[in-house]
VMD Tcl script that draws the C-alpha trace (Angstrom):
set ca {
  {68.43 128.47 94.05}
  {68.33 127.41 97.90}
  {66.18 123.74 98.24}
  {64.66 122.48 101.10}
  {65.71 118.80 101.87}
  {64.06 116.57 104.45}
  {65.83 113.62 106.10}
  {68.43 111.77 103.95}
  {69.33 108.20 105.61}
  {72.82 107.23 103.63}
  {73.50 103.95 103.97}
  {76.88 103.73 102.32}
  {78.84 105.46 100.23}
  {82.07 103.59 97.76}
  {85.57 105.36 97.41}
  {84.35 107.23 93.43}
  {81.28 107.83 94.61}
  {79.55 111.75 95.10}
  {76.51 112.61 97.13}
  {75.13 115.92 97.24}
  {72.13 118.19 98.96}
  {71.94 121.58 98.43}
  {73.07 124.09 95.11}
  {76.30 122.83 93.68}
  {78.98 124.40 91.05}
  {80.89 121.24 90.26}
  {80.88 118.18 90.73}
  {84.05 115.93 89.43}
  {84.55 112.95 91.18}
  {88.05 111.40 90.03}
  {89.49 108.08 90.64}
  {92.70 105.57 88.39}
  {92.99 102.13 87.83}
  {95.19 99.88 86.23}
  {94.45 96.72 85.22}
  {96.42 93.93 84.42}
  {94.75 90.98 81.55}
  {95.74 88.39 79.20}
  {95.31 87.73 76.41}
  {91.43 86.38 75.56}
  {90.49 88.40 78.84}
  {87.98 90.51 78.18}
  {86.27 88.30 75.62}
  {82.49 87.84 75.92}
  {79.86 85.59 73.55}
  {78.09 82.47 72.89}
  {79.98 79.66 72.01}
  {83.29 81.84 72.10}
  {86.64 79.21 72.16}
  {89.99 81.17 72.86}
  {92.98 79.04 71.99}
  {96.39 80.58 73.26}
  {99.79 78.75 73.11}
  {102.04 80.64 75.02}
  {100.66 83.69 76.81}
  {101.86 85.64 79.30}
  {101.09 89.16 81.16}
  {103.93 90.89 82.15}
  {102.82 92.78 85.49}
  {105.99 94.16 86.22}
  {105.60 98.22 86.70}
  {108.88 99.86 88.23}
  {107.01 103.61 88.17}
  {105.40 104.72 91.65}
  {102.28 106.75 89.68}
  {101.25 106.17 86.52}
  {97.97 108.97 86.67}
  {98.20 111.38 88.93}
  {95.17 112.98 90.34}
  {96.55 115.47 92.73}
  {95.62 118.86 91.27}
  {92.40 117.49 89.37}
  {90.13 119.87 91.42}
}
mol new
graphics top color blue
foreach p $ca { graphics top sphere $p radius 0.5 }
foreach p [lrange $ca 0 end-1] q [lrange $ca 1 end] { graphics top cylinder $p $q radius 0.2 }
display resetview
């Protein structure tokens, strides 16, 4: 059903991010990450006390793509 919009002022817009005006069919924005943590990382509380010895986080990756998002459309 055609809408009629007034002015839209965008400010900014981030690299995931969608914006639309008008009828749409789909809408899919896609984006991959990897991320790299320890151990204890992601942790969250009051009074929380992580105790590692030895720990390590092995960031070595020796693929080019781990997710591709080529033909996501």
């Amino acid at each position: 059903m055609p809408a009629i919009v007034g002015v839209a002022q965008v400010n900014s817009i981030s690299t995931s991010s969608v914006f639309n005006i008008g009828d749409v069919y789909k809408i899919m924005p896609v984006a991959n990450v990897k991320t790299f943590s320890g151990a204890g990382s992601f942790n969250t509380g009051d009074k929380l006390e992580v105790h590692n010895k030895i720990s390590s986080t092995n960031t070595y990756d020796p693929d080019g793509a781990d997710q591709n998002i080529v033909f996501n459309a």
